[in-house]
N, C-alpha and C positions, 0 to 999 in steps of 0.2 A: 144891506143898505137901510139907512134908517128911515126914507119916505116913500111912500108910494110912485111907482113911475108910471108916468102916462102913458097910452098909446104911441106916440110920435118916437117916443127911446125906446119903449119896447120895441117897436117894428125895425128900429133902427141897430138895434143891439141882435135882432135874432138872426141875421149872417154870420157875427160873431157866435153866438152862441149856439148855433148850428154845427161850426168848427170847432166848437170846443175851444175857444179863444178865451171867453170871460171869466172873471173869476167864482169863488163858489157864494159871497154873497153877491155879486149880482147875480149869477145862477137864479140863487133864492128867490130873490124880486121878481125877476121876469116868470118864475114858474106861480108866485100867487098872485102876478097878476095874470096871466092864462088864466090860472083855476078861476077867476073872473070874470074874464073878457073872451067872448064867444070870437069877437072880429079880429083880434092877436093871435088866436089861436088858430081861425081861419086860414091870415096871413103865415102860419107857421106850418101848415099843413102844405099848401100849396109850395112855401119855399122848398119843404121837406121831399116833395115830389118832382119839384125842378131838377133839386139838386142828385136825387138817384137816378134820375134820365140823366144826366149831362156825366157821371161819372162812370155809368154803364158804357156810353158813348166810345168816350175815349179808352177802356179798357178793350173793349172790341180792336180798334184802332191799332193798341201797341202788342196787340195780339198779334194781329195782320201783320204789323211793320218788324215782331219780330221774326214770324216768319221768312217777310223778304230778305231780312238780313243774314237770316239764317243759311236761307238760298243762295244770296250771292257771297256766303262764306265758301260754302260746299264748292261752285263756281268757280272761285277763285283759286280753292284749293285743287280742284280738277284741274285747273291752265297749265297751274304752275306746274303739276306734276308731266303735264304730258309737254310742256313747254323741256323741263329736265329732258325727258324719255328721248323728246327728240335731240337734243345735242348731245346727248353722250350714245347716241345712235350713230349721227353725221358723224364725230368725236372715230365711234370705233371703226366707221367706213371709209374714212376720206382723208383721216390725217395718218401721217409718214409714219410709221413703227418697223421696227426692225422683226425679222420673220428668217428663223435659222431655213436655210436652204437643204433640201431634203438630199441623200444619198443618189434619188436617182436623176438628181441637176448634177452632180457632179461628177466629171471624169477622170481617174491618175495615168498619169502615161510617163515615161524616161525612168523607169524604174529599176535602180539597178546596184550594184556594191563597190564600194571603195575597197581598196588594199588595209584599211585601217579599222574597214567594219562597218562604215557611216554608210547607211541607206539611203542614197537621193532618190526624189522624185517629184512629178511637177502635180496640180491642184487646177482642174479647169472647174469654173463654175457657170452654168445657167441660169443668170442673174436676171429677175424680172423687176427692175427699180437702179440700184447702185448697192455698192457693196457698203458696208455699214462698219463692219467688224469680224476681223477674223483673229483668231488665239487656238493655240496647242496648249493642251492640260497634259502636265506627268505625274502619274504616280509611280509606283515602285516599281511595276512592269510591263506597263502600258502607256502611250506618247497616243491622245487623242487630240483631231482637229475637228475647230467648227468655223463656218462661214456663215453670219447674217447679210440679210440684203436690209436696207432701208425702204420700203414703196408703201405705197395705200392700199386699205384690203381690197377695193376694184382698181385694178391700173389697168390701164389699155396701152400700157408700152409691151412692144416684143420683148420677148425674151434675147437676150444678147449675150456670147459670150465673155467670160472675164478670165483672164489667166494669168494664175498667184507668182509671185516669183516662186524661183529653185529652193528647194529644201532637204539637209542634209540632216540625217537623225542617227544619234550615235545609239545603237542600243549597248555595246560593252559599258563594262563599268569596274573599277578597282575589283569594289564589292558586288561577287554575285548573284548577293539576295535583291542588287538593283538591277540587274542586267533586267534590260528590255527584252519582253516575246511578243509584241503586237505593238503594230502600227496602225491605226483606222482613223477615218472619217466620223464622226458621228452627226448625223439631220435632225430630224424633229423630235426624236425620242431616243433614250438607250437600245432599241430594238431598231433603227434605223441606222444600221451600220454599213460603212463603204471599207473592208481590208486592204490597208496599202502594203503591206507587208505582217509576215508574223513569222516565228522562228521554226526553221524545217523549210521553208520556201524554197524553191529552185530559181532567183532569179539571175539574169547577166550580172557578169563583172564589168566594171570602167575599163574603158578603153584606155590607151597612154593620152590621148587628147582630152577624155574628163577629164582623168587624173591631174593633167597640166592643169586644165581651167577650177579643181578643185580648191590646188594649191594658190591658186593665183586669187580668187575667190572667198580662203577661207585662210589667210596665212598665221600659221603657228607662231605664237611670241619666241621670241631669241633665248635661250636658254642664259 
């Protein structure tokens, strides 16, 4: 700047120049007129001291408020977790899933042999809910069954019997690398097995009155 500034621009410009706003010749101006002016400089001391109290202040401040924040992140993140915890807790206690019925709910009873070879026999089960699904698995020489129920893992229904229809199991076979030797139930585990039959057994033959209701039951296509 090419003139001398008074007091009244100086005092005026040192907020500015406080922030580092002005440029570097006013810079200039304002620091020889300081080197100057005892009451400028005064005035520059004082703003100087306002201004590290008032930024102290608020750093304190966004200190604190970050910590709140911080806190009620943590908070939130705790709800939500136990907010989870608890529904897929209700989720695994309270809602329907299917639950394979164990060997010792189950009972076989009418078990006995066709003229043709075909193993019948009937499937009770100790159902605590409703039956859900039942299927027979074969492989090459084994014919296994399973029964799921449908209920909730607390149910307070009695248990009540269910009883499968009749079931006729051919174990022959053309080839007898398939011939069937075991018929079982299998429950909650391959170690939880119920034998319905297996080859060597000793059991009845059909009466003439199965046999009719076999035939009547199960009739052969026409040649």
């Amino acid at each position: 700047m090419g003139q001398q500034l008074n007091c009244h621009i100086v005092q005026d410009l040192l907020p500015n120049y406080i922030e580092g706003l002005t440029s570097e010749d006013t810079n200039e101006a304002i620091q020889q007129h300081l080197a100057s002016c005892s009451d400028c400089r005064q005035v520059l001391d004082s703003m100087m001291t306002e201004t590290e109290g008032f930024q102290a202040a608020p750093q304190k401040q966004i200190n604190f408020l970050k910590k709140i924040k911080r806190r009620q992140w943590i908070i939130a993140g705790i709800s939500v977790c136990i907010a989870v915890i608890v529904l897929l807790t209700a989720y695994y206690f309270f809602s329907p899933r299917k639950f394979p019925i164990a060997s010792s709910d189950i009972s076989i009873s009418d078990v006995y042999q066709m003229k043709d070879g075909s193993i019948h026999f009937r499937i009770t089960a100790n159902v605590n809910g409703y039956l859900s699904n039942v299927r027979s698995l074969s492989d090459t020489n084994r014919e296994v069954h399973q029964i799921y129920e449908r209920r909730r893992f607390f149910s307070e229904q009695d248990k009540k019997l269910e009883v499968l229809p009749e079931y006729w199991s051919a174990p022959n076979s053309p080839d007898p690398a398939q011939e069937k030797t075991i018929i079982y139930y299998q429950g909650k585990n391959n170690s939880d097995r119920l034998i319905i039959w297996e080859k060597g057994m000793d059991i009845p033959k059909a009466t003439a009155e199965q046999e009719a209701d076999y035939k009547r039951l199960n009739p052969k296509p026409a040649s």
